[in-house]
C-alpha positions in Angstrom: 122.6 139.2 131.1 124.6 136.1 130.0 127.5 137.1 127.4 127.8 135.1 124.2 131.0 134.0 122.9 131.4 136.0 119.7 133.4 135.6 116.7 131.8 139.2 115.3 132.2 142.1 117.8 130.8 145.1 117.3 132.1 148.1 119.5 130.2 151.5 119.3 129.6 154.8 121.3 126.2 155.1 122.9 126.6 158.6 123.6 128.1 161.7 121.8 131.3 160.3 120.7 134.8 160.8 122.3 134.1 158.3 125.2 137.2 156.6 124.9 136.5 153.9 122.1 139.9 153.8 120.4 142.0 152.6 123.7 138.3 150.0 124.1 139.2 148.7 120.8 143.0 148.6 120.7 142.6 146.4 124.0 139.9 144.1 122.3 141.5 143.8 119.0 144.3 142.1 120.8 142.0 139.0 119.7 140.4 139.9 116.7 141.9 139.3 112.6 140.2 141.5 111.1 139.0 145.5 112.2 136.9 147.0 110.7 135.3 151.0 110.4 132.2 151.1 108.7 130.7 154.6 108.9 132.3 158.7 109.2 135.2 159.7 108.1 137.9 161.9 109.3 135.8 164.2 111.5 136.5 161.4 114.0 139.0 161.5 116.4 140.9 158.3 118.2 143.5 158.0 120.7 144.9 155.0 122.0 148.2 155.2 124.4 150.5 152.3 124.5 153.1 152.5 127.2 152.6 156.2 127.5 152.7 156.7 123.9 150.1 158.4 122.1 148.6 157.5 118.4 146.2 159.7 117.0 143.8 158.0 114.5 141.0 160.0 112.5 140.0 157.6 109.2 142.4 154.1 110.3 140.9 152.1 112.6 142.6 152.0 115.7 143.7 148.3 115.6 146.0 149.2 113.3 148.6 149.5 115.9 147.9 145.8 116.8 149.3 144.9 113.0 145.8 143.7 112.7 144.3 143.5 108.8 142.6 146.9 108.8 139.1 147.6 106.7 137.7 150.8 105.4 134.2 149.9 104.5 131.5 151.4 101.9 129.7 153.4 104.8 132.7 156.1 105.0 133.9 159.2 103.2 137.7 158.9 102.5 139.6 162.0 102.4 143.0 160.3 101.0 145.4 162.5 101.5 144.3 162.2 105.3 144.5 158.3 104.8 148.1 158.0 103.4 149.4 161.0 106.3 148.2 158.1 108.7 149.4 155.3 106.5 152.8 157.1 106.4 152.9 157.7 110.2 152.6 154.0 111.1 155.2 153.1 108.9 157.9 155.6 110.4 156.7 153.9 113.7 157.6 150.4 112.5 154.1 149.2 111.7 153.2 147.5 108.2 149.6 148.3 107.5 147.7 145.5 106.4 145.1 147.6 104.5 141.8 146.6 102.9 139.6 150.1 101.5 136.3 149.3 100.2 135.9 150.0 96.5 132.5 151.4 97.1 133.6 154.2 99.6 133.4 157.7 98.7 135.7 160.1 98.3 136.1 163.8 99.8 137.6 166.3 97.5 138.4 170.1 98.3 135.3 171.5 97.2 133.5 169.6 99.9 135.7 171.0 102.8 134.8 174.8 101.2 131.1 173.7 101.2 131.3 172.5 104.4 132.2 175.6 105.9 130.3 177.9 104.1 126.5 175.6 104.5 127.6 175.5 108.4 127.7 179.7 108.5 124.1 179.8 106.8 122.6 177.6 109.2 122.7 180.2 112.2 121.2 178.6 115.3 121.2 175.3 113.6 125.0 175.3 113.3 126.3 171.9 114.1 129.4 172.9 114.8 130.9 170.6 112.0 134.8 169.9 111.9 134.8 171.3 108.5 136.5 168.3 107.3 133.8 167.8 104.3 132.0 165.2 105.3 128.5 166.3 105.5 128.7 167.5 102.0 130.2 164.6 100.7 127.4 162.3 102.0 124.9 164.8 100.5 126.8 163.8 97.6 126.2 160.2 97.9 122.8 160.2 98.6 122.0 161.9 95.8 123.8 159.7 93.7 126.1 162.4 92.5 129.0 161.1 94.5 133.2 159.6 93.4 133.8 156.6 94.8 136.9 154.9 95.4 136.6 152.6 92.3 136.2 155.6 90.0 139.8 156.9 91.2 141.4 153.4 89.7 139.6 154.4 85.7 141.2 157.6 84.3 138.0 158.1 81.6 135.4 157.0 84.6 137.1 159.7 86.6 137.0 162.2 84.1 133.3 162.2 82.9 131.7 162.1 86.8 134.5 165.2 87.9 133.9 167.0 85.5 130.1 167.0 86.2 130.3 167.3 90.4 133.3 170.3 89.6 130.3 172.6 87.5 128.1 171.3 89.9 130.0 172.4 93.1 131.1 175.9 91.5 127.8 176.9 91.2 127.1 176.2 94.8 130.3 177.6 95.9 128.9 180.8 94.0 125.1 180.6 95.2 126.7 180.3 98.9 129.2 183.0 98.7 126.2 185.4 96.8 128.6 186.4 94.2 129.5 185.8 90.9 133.2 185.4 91.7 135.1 181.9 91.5 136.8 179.8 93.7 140.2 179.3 93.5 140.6 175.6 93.0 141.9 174.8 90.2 140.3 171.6 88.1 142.5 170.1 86.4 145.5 170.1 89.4 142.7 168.4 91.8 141.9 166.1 88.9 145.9 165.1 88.4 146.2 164.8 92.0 143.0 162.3 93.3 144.2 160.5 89.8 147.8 160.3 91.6 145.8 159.2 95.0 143.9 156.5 92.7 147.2 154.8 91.5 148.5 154.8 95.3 145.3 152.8 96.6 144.6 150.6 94.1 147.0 148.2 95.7 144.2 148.4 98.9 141.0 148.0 97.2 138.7 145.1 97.2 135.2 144.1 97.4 135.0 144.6 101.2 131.5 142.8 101.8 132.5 140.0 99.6 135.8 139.5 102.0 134.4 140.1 105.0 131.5 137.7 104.8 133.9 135.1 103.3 136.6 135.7 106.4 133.5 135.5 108.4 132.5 132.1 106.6 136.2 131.0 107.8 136.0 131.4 111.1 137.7 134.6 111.7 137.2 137.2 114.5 136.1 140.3 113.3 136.2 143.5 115.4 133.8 146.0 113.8 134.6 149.7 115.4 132.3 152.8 115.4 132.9 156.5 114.8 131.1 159.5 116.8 128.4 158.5 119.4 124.9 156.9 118.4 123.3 160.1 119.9 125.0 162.1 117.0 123.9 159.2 114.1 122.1 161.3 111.8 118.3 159.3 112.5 118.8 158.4 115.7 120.2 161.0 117.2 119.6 164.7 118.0 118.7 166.7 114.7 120.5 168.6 113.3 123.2 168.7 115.7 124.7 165.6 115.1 127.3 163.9 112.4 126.0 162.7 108.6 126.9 158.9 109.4 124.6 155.9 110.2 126.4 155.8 114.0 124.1 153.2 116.1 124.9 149.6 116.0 122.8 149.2 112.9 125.4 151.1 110.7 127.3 147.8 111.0 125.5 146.3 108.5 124.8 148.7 105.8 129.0 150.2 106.1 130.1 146.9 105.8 127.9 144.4 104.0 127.6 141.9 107.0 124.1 141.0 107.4 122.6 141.7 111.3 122.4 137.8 112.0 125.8 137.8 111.5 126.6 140.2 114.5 127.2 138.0 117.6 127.8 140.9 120.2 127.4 144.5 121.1 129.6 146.6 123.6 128.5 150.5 124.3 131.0 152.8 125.3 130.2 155.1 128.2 132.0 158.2 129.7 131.4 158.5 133.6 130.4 161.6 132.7 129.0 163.2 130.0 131.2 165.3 127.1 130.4 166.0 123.3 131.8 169.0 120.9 129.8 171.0 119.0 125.8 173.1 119.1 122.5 172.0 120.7 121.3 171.7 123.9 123.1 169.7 126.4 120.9 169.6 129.8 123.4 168.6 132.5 125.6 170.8 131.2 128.4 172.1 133.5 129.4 175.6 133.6 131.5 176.5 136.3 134.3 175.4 138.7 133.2 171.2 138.8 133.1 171.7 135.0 136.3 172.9 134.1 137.6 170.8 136.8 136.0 167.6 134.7 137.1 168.9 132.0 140.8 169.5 133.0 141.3 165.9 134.9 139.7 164.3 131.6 141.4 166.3 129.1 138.4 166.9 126.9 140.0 169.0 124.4 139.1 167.5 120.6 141.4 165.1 118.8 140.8 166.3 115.4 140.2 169.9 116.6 141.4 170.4 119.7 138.1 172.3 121.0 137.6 172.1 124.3 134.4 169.8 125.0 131.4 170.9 126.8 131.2 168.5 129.8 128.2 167.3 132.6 127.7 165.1 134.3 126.4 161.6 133.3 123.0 161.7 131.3 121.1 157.8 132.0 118.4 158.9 130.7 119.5 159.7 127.3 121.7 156.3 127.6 119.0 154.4 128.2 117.4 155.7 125.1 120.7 154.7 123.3 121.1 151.3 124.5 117.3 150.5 123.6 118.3 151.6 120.2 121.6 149.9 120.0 120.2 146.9 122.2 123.9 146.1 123.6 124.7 143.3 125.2 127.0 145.3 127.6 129.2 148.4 128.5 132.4 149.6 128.7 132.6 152.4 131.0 135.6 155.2 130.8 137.3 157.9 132.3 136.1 156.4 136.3 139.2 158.5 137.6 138.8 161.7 136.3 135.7 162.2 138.5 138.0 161.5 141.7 137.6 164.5 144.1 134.1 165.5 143.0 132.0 165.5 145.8 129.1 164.8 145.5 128.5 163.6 141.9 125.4 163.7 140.5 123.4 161.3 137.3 121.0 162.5 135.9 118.0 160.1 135.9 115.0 161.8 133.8 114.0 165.0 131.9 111.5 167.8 133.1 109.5 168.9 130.3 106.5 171.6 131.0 106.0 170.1 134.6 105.8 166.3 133.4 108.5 164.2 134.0 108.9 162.1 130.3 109.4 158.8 129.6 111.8 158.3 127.1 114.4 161.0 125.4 112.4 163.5 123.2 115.5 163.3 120.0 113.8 166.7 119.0 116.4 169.3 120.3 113.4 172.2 120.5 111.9 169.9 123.2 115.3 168.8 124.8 116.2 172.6 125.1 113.4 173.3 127.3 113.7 170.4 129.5 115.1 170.4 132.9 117.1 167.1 134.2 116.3 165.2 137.2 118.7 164.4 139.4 120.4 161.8 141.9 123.5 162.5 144.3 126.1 159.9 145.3 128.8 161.0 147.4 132.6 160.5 145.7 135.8 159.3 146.2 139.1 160.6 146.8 141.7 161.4 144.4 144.5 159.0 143.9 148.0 159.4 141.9 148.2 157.6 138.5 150.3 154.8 139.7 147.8 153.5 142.3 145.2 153.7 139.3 147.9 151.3 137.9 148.0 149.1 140.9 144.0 148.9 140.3 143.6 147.6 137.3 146.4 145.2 138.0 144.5 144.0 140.9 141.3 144.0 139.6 137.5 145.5 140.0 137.6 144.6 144.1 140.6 146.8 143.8 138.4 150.1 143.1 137.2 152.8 146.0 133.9 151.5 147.7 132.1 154.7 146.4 133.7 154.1 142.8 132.2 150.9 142.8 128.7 152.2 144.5 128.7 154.3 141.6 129.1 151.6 138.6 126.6 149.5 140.9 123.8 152.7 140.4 124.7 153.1 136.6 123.9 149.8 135.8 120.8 149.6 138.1 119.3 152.2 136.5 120.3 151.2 133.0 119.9 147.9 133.4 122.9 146.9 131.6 125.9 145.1 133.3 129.6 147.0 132.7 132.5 144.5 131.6 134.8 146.8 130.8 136.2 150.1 133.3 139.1 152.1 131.6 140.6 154.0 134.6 143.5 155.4 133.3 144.9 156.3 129.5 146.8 153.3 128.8 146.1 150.1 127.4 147.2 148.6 130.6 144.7 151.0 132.6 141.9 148.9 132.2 139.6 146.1 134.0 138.0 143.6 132.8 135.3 141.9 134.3 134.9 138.5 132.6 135.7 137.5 129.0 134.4 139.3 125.9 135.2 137.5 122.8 
């Protein structure tokens, strides 16, 4: 497939999220002006390592370490005291955040986090396993046109009248849930002083996001737009109800930031070598034993904002395939290639089992997916090598990579029919190959 040049990039996860997008994204936004996050909130979880330094990102995006101009757009849930913790931890690391928060994005307060958890322990088998950061709640919120937004904050009597009404409101949840006459102990009027106090502290941030980012678009300016979670998780798209409360596909560009779709010139999917994902549902090529834990150990899938360990597999192409259809990318970045050294052989899963039939696409419905059985290839693997000959890899380049590393990409994108211009084989930003250009 020939690659466009692109002045709008959009860079999401085509699986269940934590496949490496925030080091993907610090390396492209080397080029962009402008990044942007359009959909979640802080129930994600980035890490991008810079000369063996780590920065943990959860609502920012992570160009912000590129002293990039940074956008919060309308699609997510802002948890501010969350947003000025990160804000404040650039600053003691000599970054000026050049901050742009949509005045259209909603706000998370307490009560939501207190929801959160107590909807999740009603749900029984249907548990999500949600972060319990308040996010689900607070886009029940929204979409029932019940919601704070970030404008609200900025007008003391606007604030007033609408928190006084979702306060009632979520008290008598709180006591519905709980099956109990006794109240919460939040107290109104401190919450009210405080998100008034948060109000005053963004106001200096907030603009009409859509209206500036189709204008910086009108001047020519590269735009890197950068997704949260993993389309698989995206609340229609993905796998019900075990998934995130966010628009997560490539199509969440355009209603989380107001850029219309012909305005998107390209699309890069994020891919594991393997498969990982927190949280319930069925996972089919799930790995229990020793080659798990091993995969799980050499990848160090343990949770950014939770620091669960993930459940890990090994690479699912047939639920990618269903993801890249979806997302209709123009290309993949693929992660984690070296964390799979010394697994012999390695398997990909290449179609679902379902009552004796071999299916076509990925069911979605997780009663179906629960029952089904994965197919399977082998490939044999490849040895494992210190972290400075990784190094000496991507310096070198893609030629540079073990034959059976390479046979393996090669299988991966004959079977998605996709072409991979990005391998990450290592944590840093300098870890990385690149195959030809992306912008």
């Amino acid at each position: 497939m020939e690659i466009k040049n692109s002045q709008t990039l959009v860079i999401t996860g085509a699986s269940w999220g934590d496949e490496g997008k925030g080091k993907i994204v610090d390396l492209l936004a080397s080029e962009a002006e402008i990044v942007v996050r359009f959909q979640g909130g802080n129930n994600a979880g980035h890490t991008v390592v810079v000369e063996g330094k780590k920065y943990k990102f959860h609502l920012l995006p992570s160009g912000a370490i590129q002293n990039k101009i940074i956008v919060i757009g309308n699609g997510l849930v802002v948890d501010p005291k969350v947003l000025f913790e990160e804000l404040d931890m650039l600053k003691k690391e000599g970054f000026k955040p050049n901050l742009k928060i949509s005045e259209t994005a909603h706000i998370i307060f307490p009560f939501h986090n207190l929801i959160d958890g107590l909807e999740e322990g009603k749900k029984g088998d249907y548990a999500a396993g949600t972060t319990m950061r308040g996010i689900g709640p607070t886009y029940c919120d929204k979409m029932s046109r019940f919601g704070i937004r970030v404008y609200d904050l900025l007008d003391e009597k606007i604030f007033r009248t609408k928190f006084e009404k979702i306060f009632e409101l979520k008290r008598k949840m709180y006591k519905t849930l709980v099956n109990s006459d006794k109240d919460w102990d939040l107290d109104k009027e401190e919450i009210f002083k405080q998100y008034l106090e948060y109000g005053n502290k963004l106001k200096q941030y907030v603009i009409n996001t859509a209206y500036y980012l189709n204008q910086a678009i009108d001047e020519g300016k590269k735009i890197l737009f950068e997704g949260a979670q993993g389309a698989l998780l995206g609340i229609d798209h993905g796998m019900y109800p075990y998934g995130t409360s966010s628009v997560t596909w490539s199509g969440g560009v355009c209603a989380g930031s107001g850029v219309g779709p012909t305005r998107i010139n390209k699309l890069i999917g994020v891919i594991k070598a393997y498969t990982s994902r927190v949280g319930g549902g069925p996972l089919p090529t799930e790995l229990h034993g020793d080659i798990g834990h091993k995969i799980r150990e050499q990848g160090h899938e343990y949770g950014t904002t939770t620091g669960r360990p993930r459940r890990v597999g090994w690479i699912d192409l047939f639920n990618l395939k269903y993801s890249i259809m979806i997302n209709h990318y123009d290309s993949l970045a693929i992660t984690l290639l070296d964390k799979l050294a010394g697994i012999d052989p390695i398997k990909l899963c290449i179609g679902y089992n379902y009552n004796g039939q071999s299916l076509k696409t990925w069911p979605i419905q997780s009663e179906i997916i629960e029952k089904c059985i994965p197919e399977y290839i082998e490939m044999p693997g490849w040895e494992p090598l210190p972290s400075e000959e990784w190094s000496r890899i991507a310096k070198e380049g893609y030629n540079s990579l073990p034959d059976k590393a390479k046979d393996y990409i090669d299988k991966i994108e004959e079977i998605l029919g996709i072409e991979s211009v990005i391998i990450s084989i290592g944590p840093d930003r300098s870890d990385t190959i690149i195959r030809k250009s992306i912008w």
